[in-house]
LODREN-845435 format. One record per residue (C-alpha): x, y, z; residue in one letter. Coordinates in steps of 0.001 Angstrom, whole numbers. Example, Ala and Ser with C-alpha at 12.3 -4.5 7.8 and 13.67 -1.06 7.14 Angstrom:
2
        xx        yy        zz   romar
     12300     -4500      7800       A
     13670     -1060      7140       S
This chain:
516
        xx        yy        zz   romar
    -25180    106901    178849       X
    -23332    104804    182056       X
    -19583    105057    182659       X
    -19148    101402    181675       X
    -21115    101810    178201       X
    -18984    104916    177681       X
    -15895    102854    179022       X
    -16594     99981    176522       X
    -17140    102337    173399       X
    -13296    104197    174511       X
    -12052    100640    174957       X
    -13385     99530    171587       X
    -12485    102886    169642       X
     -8734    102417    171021       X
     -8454     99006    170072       X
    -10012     99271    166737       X
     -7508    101905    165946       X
     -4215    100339    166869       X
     -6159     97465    163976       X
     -7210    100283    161340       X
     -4029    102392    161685       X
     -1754     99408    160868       X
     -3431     98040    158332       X
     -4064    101434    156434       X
       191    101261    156590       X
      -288     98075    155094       X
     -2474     99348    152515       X
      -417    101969    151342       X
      2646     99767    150748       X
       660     97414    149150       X
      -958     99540    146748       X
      2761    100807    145696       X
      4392     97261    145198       X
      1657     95425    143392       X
      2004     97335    140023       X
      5622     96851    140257       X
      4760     92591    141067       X
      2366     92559    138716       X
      4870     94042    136302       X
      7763     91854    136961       X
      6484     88474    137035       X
      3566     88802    134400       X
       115     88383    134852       X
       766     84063    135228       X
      3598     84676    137470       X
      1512     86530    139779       X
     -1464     84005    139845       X
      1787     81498    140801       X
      2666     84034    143204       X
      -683     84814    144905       X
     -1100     81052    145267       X
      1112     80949    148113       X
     -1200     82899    150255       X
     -4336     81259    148686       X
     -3042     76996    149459       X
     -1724     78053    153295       X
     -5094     79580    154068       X
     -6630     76246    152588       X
     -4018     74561    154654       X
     -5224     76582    157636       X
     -8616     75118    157651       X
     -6822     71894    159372       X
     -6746     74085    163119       X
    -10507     73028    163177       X
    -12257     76300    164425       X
     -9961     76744    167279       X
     -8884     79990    166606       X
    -11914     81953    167069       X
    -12669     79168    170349       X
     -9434     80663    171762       X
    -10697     84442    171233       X
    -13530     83861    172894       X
    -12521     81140    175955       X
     -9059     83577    176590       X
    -11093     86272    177266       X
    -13730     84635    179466       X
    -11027     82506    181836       X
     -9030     85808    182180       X
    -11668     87953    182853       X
    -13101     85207    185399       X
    -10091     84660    186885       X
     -9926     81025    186319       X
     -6113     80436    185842       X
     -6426     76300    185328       X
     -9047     76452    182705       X
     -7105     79061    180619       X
     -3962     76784    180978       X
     -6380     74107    179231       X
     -7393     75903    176696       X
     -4332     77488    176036       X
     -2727     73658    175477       X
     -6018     72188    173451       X
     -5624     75251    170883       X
     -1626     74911    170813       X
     -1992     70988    169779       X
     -4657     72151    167156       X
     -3161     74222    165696       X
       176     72661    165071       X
      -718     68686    164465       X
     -4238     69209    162399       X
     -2079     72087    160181       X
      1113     70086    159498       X
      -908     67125    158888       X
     -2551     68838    155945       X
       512     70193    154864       X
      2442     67055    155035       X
      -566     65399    152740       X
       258     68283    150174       X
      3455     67925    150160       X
      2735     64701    149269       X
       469     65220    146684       X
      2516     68373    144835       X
      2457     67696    141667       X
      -582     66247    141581       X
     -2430     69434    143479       X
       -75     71360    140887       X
     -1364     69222    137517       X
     -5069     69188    138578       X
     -5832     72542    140522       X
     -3928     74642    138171       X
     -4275     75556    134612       X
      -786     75593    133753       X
      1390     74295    130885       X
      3427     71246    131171       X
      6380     73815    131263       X
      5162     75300    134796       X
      4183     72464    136443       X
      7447     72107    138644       X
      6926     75854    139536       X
      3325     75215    140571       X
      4548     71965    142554       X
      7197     74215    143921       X
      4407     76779    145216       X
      2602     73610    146661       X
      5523     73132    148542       X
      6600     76264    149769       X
      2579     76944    150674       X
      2570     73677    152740       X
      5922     74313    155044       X
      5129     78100    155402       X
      1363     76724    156809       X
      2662     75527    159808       X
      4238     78359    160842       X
      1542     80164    160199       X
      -762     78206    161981       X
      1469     78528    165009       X
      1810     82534    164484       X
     -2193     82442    164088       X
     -2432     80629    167851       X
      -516     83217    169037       X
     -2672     86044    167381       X
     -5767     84604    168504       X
     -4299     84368    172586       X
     -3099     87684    172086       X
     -7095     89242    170843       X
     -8112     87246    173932       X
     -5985     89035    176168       X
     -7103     92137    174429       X
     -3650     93471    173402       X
     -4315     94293    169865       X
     -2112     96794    170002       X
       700     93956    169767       X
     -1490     91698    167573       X
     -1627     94755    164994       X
      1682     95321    165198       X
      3026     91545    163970       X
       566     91311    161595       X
      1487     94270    160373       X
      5484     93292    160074       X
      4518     90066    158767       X
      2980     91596    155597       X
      5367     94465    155058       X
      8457     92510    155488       X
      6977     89830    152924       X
      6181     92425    150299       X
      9341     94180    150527       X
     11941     91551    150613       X
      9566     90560    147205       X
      9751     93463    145795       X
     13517     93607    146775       X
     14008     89743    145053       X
     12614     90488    141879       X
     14775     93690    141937       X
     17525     91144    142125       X
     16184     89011    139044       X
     14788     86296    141298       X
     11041     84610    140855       X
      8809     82567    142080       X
     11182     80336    143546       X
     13232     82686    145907       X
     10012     84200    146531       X
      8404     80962    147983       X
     11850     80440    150239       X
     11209     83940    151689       X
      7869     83364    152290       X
      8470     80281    154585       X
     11387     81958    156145       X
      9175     85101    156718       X
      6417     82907    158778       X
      9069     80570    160824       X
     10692     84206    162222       X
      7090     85345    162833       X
      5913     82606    164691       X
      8484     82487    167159       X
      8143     85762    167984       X
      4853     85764    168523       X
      4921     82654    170558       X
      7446     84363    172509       X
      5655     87578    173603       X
      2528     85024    174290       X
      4170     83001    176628       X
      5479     86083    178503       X
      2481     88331    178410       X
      -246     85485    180008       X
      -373     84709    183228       X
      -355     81063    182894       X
      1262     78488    180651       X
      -442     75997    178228       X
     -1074     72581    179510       X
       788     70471    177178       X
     -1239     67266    178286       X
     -4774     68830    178005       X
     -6438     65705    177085       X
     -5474     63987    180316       X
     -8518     66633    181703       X
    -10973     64781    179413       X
    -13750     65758    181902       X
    -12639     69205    182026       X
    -15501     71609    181258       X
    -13596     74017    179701       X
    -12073     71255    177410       X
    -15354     69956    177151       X
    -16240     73615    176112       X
    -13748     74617    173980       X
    -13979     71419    171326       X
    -17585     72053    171084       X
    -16988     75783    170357       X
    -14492     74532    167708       X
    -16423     72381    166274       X
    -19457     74074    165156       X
    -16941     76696    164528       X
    -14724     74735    161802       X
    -17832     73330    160417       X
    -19078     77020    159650       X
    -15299     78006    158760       X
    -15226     75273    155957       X
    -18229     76667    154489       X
    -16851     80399    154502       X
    -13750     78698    153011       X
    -15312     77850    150189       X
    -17534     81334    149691       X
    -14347     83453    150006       X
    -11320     81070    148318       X
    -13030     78298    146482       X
    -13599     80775    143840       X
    -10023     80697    142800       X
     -9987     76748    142872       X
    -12672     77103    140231       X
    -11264     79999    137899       X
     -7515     78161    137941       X
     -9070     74617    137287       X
    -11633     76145    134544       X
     -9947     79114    132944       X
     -6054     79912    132149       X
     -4206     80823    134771       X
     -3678     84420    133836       X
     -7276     85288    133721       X
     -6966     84398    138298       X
     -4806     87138    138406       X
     -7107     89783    136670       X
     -9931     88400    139420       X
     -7274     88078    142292       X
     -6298     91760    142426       X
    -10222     93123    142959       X
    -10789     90586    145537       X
     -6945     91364    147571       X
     -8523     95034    147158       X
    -11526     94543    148762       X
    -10017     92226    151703       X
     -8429     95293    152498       X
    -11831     96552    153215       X
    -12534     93136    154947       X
     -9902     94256    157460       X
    -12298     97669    158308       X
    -15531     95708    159519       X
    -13382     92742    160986       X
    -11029     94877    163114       X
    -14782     96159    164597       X
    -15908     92483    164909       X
    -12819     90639    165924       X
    -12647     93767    168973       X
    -15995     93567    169798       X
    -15729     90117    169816       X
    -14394     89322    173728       X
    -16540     92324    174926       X
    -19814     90762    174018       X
    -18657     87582    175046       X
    -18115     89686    178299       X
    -21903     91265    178095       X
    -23434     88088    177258       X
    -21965     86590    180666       X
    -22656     88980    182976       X
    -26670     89372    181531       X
    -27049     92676    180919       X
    -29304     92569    177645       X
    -29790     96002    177281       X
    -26119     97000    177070       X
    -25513     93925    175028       X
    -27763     95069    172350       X
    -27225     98961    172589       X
    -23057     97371    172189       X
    -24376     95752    169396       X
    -25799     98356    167308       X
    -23286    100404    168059       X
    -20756     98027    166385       X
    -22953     97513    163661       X
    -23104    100708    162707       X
    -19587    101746    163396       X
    -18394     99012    160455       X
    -21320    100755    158399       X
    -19672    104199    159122       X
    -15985    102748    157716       X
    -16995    100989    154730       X
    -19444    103047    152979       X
    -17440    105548    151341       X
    -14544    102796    150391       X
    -17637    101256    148242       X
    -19284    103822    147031       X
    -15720    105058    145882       X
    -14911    101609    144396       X
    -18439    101381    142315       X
    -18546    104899    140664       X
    -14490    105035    140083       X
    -13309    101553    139468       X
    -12599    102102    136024       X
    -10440    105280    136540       X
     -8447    103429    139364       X
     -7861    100247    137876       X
     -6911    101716    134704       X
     -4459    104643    136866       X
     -3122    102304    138754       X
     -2057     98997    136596       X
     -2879    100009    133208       X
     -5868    100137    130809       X
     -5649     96533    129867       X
     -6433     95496    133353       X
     -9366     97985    134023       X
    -10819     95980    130938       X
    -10687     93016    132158       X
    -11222     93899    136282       X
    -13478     96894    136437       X
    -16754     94867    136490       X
    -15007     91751    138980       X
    -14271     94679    141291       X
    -17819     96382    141352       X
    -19831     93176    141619       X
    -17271     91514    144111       X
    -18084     94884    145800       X
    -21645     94221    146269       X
    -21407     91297    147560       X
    -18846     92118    150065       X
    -20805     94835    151004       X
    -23998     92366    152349       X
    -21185     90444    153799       X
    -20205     93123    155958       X
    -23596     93957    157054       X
    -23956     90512    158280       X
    -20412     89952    160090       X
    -21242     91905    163110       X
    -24916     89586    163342       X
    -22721     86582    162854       X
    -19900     87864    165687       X
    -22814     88878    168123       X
    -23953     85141    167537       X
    -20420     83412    167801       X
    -19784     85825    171060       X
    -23415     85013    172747       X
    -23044     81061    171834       X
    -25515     80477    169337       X
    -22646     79828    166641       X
    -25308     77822    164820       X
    -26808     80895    163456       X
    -23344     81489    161603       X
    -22855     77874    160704       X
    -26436     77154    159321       X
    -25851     80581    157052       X
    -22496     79194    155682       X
    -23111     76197    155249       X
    -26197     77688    152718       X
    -23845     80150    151502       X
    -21252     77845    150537       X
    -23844     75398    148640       X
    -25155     78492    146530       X
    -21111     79757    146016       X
    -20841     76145    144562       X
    -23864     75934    142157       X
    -24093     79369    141177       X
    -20070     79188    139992       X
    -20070     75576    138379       X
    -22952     77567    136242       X
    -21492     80707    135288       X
    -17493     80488    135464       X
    -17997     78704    132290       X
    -20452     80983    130483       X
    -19126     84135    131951       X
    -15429     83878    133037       X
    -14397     85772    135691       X
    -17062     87605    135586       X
    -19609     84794    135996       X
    -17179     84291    139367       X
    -18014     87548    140849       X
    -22153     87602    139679       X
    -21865     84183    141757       X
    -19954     85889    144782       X
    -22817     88611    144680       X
    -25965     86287    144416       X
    -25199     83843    146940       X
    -24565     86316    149412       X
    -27784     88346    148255       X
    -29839     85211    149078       X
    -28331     83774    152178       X
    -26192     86792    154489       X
    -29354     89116    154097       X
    -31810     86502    155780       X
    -29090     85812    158048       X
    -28703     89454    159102       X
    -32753     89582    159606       X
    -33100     86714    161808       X
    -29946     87167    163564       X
    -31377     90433    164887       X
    -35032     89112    165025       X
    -33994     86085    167716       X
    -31332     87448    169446       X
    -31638     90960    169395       X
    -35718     91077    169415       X
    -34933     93511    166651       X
    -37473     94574    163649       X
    -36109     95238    160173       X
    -37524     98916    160498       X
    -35761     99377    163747       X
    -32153     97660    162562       X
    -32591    100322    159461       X
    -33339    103259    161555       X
    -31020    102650    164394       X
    -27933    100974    162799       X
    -28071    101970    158683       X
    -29890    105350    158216       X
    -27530    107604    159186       X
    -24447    105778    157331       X
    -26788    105717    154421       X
    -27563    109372    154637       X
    -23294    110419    154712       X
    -23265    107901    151676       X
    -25412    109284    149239       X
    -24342    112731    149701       X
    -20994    111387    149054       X
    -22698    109407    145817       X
    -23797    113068    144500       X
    -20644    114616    144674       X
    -18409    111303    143569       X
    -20938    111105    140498       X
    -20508    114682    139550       X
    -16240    114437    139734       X
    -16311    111007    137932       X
    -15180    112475    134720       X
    -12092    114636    135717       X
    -10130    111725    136836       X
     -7743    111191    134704       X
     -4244    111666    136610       X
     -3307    110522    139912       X
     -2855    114307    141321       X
     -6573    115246    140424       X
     -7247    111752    141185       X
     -6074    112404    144743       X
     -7499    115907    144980       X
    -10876    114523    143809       X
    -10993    112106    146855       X
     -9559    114559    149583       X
    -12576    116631    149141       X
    -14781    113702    148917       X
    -13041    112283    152172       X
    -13535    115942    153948       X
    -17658    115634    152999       X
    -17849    112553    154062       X
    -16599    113495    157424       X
    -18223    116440    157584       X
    -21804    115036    157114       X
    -20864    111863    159529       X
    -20132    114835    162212       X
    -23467    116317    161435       X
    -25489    113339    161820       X
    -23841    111213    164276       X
    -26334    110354    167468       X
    -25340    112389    170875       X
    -23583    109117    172538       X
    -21421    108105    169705       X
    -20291    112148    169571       X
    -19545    111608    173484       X
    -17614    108510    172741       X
    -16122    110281    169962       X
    -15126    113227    172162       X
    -13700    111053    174563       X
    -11502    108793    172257       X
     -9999    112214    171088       X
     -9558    113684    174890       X
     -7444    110099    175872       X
     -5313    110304    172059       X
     -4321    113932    173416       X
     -3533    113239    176959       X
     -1183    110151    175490       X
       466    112392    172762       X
      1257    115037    175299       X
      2504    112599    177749       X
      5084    111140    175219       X
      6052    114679    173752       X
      7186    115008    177497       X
């Protein structure tokens, strides 16, 4: 294997670190506050609460694609050295961001109590709460949407390290000064102000390191360079990229529309808690993707096909690597976790959400590294065409069986429209781009994950029954951890062990240089 390929693996392994590190942090303190949420504000409270998250991503949609256009055109003007076109993009991105967002939010604003009445199931009692939540959604979106233009310069630039790091504050301070407002007898209300005031500190922050770390400022008149190529460049990036971002919208938070329009508003939360659990998951494979993201945009511009793809499968398999013992975890022991953790009631109503929600988030995972590669080589239309199909079968399949089946007709809808679109997608994806066979993607990229998984099945399946407290709960999944390792050791290929090798040679060198 070449320096560079090994250089590019160390790069990747660093960066996706600083990601997985911080967000396992985040994980943790999650997992210890939500019981105590859950708890305090009741199951309806906690839809009410959840909702601010869920109506400022909606919100978010309004930046029109140009956050993953400012990943990828960041990294290509920096790396080539082109100082003016970077300023341009920096400036289009800045004014998308801010004016599309707070345009949206302005509109919902407008229409709170409407939005309030109509999207939510709530009696006539709550409906100032829910209008409040509207409102606190809609002025904490443009912050955000400011805070997520600085993320995306920052992954451009390649400093995840810093990228992890707000993120990572943004979440924990949110969670504990709620945790720390209910302790005071406060609700939704207080909660809502705090979440505003928690994305107005974050975004000028992170607008502050931007501006410091790049080496050029925005352009705050980009559209006087109308015939700018990397104007011309970055809207047409956007575009396709919004279209295809409306469409995932709708796969990954529609679902919630339809649940809090169809069902009562208590029945979200037992369906919002297995999906927040498995976007911590989402945050394995996308820390991989969003890293690999600027390198492949590198590969694909310099022409070297054969590192590209051998980068590629790599990547592919190192999201396959993270994941699979999270889910095969989740599907043998969601019953014993869900009922440990918030009580038996819950695991009723959540164990079979979780496990289908699982599946289906499982083929999404195998596909986000095809749909990166495609985004990062400039064939976005790959991604967009298998949205916008997604999205269509989300739509159908739930209008169907929410009604019928509940919550649970939510999550059979999650796991068939992915079934039917992502795997195609992943197929051809690798067929046209890749010149990749099915047989080859499984021997090269799954088999060995695959192998590490179903010995960790076997021994997961044999343990299911003794885990009834959290201490043999605990023990249980130590020892499943330390097989899982053991057998990825045994059957990882001779370069990733290298890479592997090396990644652990740099960690010591830096621990022993700061112990000094």
């Amino acid at each position: 294997m070449s320096h560079h390929t090994h250089s590019r693996s160390v790069r990747l392994a660093l960066n996706a670190g600083w990601n997985i590190g911080g967000q396992a942090g985040l994980a943790v303190l999650t997992f210890w506050l939500i019981p105590y949420i859950v708890k305090t504000l009741g199951t309806e409270g906690y839809a009410l609460y959840s909702l601010l998250g869920i109506l400022s991503g909606y919100l978010m949609l309004f930046a029109l694609g140009a956050g993953s256009a400012t990943v990828k055109y960041v990294s290509e003007h920096m790396g080539g050295g082109r100082k003016d076109a970077l300023a341009t993009v920096l400036g289009a991105s800045f004014w998308m961001h801010g004016l599309g967002v707070t345009l949206g939010a302005a509109a919902a604003f407008t229409f709170r109590h409407q939005l309030a009445a109509y999207f939510l199931n709530v009696g006539p009692e709550s409906i100032d709460t829910a209008a409040w939540v509207v409102t606190c959604a809609a002025a904490g979106s443009v912050f955000w949407a400011m805070a997520q233009y600085g993320q995306s310069v920052l992954q451009g630039l390649q400093r995840y390290d810093l990228s992890n790091i707000f993120t990572l504050a943004q979440s924990g301070v949110f969670l504990g000064g709620v945790a720390i407002l209910l302790r005071m007898g406060c609700q939704v209300h207080a909660i809502g102000k705090l979440f505003v005031a928690v994305y107005a500190a974050l975004a000028f922050v992170v607008l502050r390191t931007v501006w410091r770390l790049s080496p050029v400022l925005p352009s705050w008149h980009p559209w006087r360079e109308r015939r700018s190529k990397a104007l011309h460049e970055f809207f047409t990036f956007s575009g396709g990229g919004f279209i295809g971002l409306l469409a995932w919208s709708v796969a990954f938070q529609w679902d919630k529309m339809f649940l809090g329009h169809m069902l009562p508003l208590k029945q979200l939360t037992y369906y919002v808690i297995p999906s927040a659990i498995l976007q911590k998951f989402w945050l394995i494979p996308s820390t991989i993707t969003s890293t690999a993201f600027p390198m492949l945009s590198e590969l694909h511009g310099a022409g070297d096909r054969v590192a590209l793809k051998r980068f590629y499968c790599k990547c592919s398999q190192l999201v396959l690597w993270l994941v699979v013992p999270g889910f095969v975890m989740l599907m043998v022991l969601a019953p014993q976790f869900l009922t440990l953790w918030l009580g038996e009631e819950f695991s009723r109503y959540g164990t079979w959400p979780l496990r289908l929600l699982s599946i289906g988030y499982f083929i999404y995972f195998l596909a986000s590294m095809p749909g990166f590669a495609s985004g990062g080589m400039g064939r976005i239309h790959y991604t967009v065409k298998a949205n916008i199909a997604l999205a269509v079968c989300c739509l159908i399949l739930w209008r169907f069986l929410i009604p019928r089946l509940g919550i649970v007709g939510a999550a059979w809808g999650f796991l068939l429209a992915f079934a039917a679109t992502n795997i195609p997608f992943l197929v051809i994806v690798n067929r046209d781009l890749f010149g990749m066979s099915v047989r080859e993607y499984l021997k090269d990229v799954c088999l060995r994950p695959f192998l590490a998984g179903a010995g960790l099945l076997a021994v997961v399946w044999l343990a299911r029954h003794w885990l009834y407290t959290w201490t043999s709960f605990l023990l249980v999944g130590g020892f499943c951890a330390a097989v899982y390792f053991g057998l990825s050791l045994l059957l990882l290929d001779q370069g990733s062990s290298d890479s592997l090798k090396e990644v652990w040679t740099i960690l010591r060198r830096r621990l022993a240089v700061n112990r000094n």
